[in-house]
C-alpha positions as CSV (number, residue, x, y, z in Angstrom):
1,X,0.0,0.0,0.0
2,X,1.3,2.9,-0.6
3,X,1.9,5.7,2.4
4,X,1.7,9.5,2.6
5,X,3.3,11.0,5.4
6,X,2.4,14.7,6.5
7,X,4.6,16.2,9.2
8,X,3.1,19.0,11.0
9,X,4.1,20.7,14.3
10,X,5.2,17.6,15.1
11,X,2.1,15.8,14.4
12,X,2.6,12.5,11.8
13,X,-0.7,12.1,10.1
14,X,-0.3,8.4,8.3
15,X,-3.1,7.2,5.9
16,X,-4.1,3.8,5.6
17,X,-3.2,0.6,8.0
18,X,0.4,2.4,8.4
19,X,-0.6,4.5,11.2
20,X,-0.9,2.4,13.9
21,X,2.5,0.2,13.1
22,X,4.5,3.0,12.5
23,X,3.6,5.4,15.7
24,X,1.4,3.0,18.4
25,X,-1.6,5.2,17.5
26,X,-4.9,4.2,15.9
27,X,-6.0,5.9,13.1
28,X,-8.8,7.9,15.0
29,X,-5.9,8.3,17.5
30,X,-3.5,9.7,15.4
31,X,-6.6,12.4,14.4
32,X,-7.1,13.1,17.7
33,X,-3.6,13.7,18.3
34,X,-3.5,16.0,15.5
35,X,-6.3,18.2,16.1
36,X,-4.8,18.0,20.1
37,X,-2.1,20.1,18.9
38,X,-3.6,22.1,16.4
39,X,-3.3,25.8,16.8
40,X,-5.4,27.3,13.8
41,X,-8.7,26.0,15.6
42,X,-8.5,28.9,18.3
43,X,-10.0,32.4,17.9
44,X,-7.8,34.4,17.4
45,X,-5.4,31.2,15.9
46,X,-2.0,30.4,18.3
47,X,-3.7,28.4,20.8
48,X,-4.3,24.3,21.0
49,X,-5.4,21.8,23.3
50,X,-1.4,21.1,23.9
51,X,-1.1,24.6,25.1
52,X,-2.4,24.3,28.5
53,X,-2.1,20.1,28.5
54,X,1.7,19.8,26.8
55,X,3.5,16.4,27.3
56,X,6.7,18.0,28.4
57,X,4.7,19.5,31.7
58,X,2.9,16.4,32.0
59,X,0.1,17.4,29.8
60,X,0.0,20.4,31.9
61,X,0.3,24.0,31.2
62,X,3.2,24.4,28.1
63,X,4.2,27.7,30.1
64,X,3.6,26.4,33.9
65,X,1.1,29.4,34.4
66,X,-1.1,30.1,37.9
67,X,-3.6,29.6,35.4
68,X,-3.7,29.7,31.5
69,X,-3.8,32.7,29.3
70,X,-6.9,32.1,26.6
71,X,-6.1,32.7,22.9
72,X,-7.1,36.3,23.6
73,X,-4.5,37.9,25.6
74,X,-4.9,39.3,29.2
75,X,-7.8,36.8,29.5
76,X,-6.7,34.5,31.8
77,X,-9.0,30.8,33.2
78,X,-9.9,30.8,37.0
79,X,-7.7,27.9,38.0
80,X,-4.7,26.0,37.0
81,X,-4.9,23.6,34.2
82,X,-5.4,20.1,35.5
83,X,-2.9,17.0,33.8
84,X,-4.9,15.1,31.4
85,X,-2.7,12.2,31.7
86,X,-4.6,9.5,33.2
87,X,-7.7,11.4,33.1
88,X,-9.5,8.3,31.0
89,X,-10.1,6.3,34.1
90,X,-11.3,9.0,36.0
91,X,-14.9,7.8,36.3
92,X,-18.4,10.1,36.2
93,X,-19.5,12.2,38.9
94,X,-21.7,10.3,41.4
95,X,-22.4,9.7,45.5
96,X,-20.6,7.2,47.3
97,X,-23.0,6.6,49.9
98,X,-20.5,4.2,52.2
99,X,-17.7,7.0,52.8
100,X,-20.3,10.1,52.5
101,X,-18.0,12.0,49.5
102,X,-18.5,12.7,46.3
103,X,-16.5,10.9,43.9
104,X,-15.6,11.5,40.4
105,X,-16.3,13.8,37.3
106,X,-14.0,16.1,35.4
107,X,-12.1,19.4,35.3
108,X,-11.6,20.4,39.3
109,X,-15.4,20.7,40.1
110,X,-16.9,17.8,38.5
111,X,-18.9,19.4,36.0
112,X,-19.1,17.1,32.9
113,X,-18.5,13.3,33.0
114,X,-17.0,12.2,29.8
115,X,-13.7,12.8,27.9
116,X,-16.0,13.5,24.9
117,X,-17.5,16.6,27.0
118,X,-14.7,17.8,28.8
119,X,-13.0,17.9,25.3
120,X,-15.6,19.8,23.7
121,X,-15.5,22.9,26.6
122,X,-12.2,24.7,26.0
123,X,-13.4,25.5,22.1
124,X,-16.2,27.3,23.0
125,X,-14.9,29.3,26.3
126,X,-14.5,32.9,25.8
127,X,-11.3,32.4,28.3
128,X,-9.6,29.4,26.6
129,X,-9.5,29.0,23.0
130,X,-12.3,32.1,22.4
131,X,-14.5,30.4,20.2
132,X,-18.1,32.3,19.9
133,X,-19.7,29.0,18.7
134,X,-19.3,25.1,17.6
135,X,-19.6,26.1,13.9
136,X,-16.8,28.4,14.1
137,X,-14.6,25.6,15.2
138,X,-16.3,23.5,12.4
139,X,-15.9,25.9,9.7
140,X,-11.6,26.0,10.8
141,X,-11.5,22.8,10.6
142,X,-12.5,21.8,7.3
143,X,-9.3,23.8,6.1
144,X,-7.4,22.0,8.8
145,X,-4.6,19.9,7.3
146,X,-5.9,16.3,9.2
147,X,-9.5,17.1,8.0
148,X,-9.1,14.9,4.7
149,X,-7.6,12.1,7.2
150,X,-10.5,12.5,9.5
151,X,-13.7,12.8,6.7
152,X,-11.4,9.1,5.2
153,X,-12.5,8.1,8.9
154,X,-15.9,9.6,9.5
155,X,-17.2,11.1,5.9
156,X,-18.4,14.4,5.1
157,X,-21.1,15.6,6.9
158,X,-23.4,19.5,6.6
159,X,-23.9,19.4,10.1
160,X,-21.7,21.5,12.2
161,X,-22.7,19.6,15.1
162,X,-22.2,16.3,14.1
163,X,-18.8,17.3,12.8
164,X,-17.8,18.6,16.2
165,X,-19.3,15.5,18.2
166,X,-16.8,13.5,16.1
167,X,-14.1,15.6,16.9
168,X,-14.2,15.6,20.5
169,X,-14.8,12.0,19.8
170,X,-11.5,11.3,18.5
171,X,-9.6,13.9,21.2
172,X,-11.0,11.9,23.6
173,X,-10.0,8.3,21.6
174,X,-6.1,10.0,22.1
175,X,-6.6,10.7,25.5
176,X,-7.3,7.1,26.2
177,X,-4.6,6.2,24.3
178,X,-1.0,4.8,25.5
179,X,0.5,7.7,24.9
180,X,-1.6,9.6,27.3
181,X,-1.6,7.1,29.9
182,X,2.0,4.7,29.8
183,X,2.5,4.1,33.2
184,X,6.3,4.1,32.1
185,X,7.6,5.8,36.0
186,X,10.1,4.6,38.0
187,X,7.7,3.3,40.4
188,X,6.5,1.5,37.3
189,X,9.7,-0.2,36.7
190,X,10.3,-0.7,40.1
191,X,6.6,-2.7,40.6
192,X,7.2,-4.6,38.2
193,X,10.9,-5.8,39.9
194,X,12.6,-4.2,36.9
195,X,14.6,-1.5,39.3
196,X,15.4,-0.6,42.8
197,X,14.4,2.4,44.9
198,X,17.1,4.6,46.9
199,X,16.8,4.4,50.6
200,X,15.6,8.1,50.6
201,X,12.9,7.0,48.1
202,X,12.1,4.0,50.0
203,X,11.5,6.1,52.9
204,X,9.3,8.7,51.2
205,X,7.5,5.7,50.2
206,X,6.8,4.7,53.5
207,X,5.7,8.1,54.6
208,X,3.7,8.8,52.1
209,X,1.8,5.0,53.1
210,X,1.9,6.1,56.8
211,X,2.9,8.6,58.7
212,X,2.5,11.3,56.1
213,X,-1.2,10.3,55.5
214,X,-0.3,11.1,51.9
215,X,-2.4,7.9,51.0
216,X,-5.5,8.6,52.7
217,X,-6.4,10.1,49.3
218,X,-3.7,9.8,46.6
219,X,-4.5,5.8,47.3
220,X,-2.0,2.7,46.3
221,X,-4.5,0.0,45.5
222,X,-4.8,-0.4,41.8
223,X,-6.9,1.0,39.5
224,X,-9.7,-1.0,38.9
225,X,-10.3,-0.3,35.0
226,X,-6.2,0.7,34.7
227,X,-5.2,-2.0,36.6
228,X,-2.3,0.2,38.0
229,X,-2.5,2.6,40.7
230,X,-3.3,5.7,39.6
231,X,-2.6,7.9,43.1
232,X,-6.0,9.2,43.7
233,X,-9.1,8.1,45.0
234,X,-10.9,10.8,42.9
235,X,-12.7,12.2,45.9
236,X,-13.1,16.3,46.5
237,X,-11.8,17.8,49.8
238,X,-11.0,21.1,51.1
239,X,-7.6,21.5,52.0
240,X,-7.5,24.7,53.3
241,X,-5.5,26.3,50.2
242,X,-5.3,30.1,50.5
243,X,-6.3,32.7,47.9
244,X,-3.5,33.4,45.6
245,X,-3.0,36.8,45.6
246,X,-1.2,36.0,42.3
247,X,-3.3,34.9,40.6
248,X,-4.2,36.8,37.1
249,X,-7.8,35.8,36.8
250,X,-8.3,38.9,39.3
251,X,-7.2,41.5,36.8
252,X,-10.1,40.1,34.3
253,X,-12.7,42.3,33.9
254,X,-16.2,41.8,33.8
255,X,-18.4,39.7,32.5
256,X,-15.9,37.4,33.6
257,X,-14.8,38.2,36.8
258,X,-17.1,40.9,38.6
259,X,-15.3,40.5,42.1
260,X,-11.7,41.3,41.2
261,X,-9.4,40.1,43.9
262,X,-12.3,39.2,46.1
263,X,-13.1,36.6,43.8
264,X,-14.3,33.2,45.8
265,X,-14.0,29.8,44.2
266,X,-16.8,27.6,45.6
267,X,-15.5,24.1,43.2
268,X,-17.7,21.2,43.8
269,X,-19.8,23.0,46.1
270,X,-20.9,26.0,43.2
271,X,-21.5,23.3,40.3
272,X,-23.5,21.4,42.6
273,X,-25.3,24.6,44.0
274,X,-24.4,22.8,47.9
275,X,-22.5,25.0,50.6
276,X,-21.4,21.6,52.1
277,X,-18.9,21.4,49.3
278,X,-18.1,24.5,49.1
279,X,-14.1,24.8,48.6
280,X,-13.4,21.0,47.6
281,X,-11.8,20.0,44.8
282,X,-11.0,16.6,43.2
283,X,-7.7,14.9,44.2
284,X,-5.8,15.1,41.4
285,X,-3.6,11.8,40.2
286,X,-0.3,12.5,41.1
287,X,1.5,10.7,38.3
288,X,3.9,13.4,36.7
289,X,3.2,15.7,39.3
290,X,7.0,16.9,39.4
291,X,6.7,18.0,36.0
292,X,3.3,19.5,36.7
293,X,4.0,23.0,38.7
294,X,2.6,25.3,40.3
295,X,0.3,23.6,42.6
296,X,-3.4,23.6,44.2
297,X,-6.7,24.2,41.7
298,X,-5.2,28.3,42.3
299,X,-1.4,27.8,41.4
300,X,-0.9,28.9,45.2
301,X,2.2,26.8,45.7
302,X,4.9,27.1,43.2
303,X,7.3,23.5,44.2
304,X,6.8,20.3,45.6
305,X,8.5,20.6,48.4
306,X,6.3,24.2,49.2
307,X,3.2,21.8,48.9
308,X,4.5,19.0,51.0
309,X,5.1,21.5,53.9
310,X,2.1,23.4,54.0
311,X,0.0,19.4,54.4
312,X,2.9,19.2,57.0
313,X,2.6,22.3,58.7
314,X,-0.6,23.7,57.8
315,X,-2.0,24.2,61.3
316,X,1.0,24.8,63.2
317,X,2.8,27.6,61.2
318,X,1.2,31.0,60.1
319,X,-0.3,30.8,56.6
320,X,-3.2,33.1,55.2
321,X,-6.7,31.6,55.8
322,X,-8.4,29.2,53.8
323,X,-9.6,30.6,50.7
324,X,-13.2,28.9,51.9
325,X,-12.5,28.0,55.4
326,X,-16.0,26.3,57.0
327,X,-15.1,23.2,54.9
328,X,-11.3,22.6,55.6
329,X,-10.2,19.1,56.1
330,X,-8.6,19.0,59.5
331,X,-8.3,15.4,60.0
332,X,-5.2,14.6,56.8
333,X,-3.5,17.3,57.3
334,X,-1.9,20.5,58.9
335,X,-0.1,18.9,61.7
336,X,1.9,15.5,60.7
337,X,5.1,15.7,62.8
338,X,6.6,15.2,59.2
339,X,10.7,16.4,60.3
340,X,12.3,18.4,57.7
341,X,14.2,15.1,56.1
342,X,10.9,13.1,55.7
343,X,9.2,15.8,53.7
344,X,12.5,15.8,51.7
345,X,12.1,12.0,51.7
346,X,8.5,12.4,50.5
347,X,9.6,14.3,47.7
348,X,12.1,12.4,46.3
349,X,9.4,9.2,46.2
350,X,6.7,11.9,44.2
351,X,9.3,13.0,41.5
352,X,9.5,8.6,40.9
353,X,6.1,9.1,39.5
354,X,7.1,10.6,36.4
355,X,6.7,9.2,33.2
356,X,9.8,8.7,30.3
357,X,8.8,11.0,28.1
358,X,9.3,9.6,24.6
């Protein structure tokens, strides 16, 4: 069969039964990954998925922002942009009646429960990539350079919606992909018996298991879908993160932001309309979180080791109030006993949790 190869940005688009031998990506894959990291579909152009979710930062911010600039500068998003990696087997938004949490749902708060939805969002947000509506996005993409690849795939098709839904259908295919979720760490290897641990890392790793409380939420038992753990039980908590003064969502001017400075982030408690979850957020996976900086749904904390200290210290040293403090978790956190060496310690096993990057 003959092959074409198109090299964009990066980006191999392969035609025909080539694509998946030749990069480890399906065909719908391989569209997905294109139109991941395609800038032309933002309004003004410049901005792509891979901007805020780039696989250097561990599909974090590209530019390791507070929070992410939209494609229309000096608008800036509300809260710092979430890894993707690993986000396929977070599961839909729902009540665990047992443990009395909420558990599950995307972006920080929970508010859509599909990869297919979540994808779909950014497009159309005046803050991220500024488009006014799904046909806009449509109409850039028929002049896309993957759009022959992906009508091969799906056909050509009037509707604008339809067109989109397919899409975010095949973003979401790559973000279930391997390349998106390879559970190629160091505490990978070392699972599996392939490599050994330091003693400092072996110690973090204890820590984090006990006395740090660390895995209380960022659990160790594996994934039931993933079949690897995935260092979060998905849960929301408040955990008593300050407002970030630096944050540049406060200098965004209304209709956006009508509070300025003042501005309150409810999370899980304003999507679900519930002052009893007010303030929580969903425990993020820490897989790649060394590469993943600044930290906290606010950028508050700009290193691990800042991080590590305040769920050490939290209650015992002066830090600014909670940025929503009736909801604050005092039972994980704030007053571990953690000496300075064991939060090092505790470090040192988080940064074995990042992926080779290929």
């Amino acid at each position: 069969m003959k092959r074409t190869v198109i090299l964009i940005a990066g980006v191999a688009l392969l035609s025909g039964s080539c694509a998946k031998k030749e990069t480890g990506l399906s065909e719908k894959e391989l569209v997905g990954k294109a139109i991941f990291f395609d800038e032309s579909l933002s309004e003004p152009a410049g901005q792509s998925c891979a901007t805020c979710h780039t696989p250097e930062k561990g599909f974090a911010d590209k530019y390791a922002r507070i929070t992410s600039e939209g494609a229309m500068k000096g608008l800036f998003s509300n809260r710092n942009s979430m890894t993707c990696a690993y986000s396929a087997y977070v599961p839909a938004l729902s009540y665990d009646e047992e443990e009395e949490t909420y558990v599950g749902g995307l972006f920080w708060d929970g508010r859509v429960n599909s990869l297919e939805e979540q994808a779909a969002q950014p497009f159309v947000n005046p803050l991220e990539m500024g488009n006014e509506n799904v046909g806009d996005v449509v109409r850039k993409a028929r002049s896309a350079y993957w759009y022959p690849d992906f009508v091969r795939i799906y056909g050509e098709h009037a509707s604008a919606d339809t067109v989109f839904t397919y899409i975010n259908e095949v973003i979401a295919l790559y973000e279930r992909s391997a390349e998106m979720n390879p559970f190629s760490s160091k505490f990978d290897a070392w699972q599996a018996g392939k490599c050994q641990l330091t003693e400092e890392e072996k110690l973090g790793y204890e820590l984090f298991k006990e006395k740090g409380l660390c895995a209380e939420c960022h659990i160790l038992d594996p994934d039931e879908r993933a079949g690897k753990v995935l260092f979060t039980d998905h849960t929301y908590d408040n955990l008593g993160i300050p407002s970030n003064p630096g944050n540049p969502f406060f200098k965004v001017s209304a209709p956006y932001n009508t509070c300025g400075k003042d501005t309150m982030d409810l999370g899980l408690g304003s999507r679900l309309r519930d002052p009893e979850e007010y303030g929580k957020f969903r425990v993020p996976t820490l897989r790649n979180i060394a590469l993943t900086a600044p930290y906290g749904h606010n950028g508050y904390f700009k290193t691990l080791e800042e991080i590590v200290h305040f769920y050490n210290v939290r209650d015992v040293e002066d830090f600014p109030p909670a940025e929503y403090p009736e909801t604050v978790n005092k039972d994980e956190l704030g007053n571990l006993g953690l000496s300075q060496e064991e939060e090092t310690a505790i470090v040192a096993f988080l940064r074995i949790l990042t992926d080779c990057i290929k």
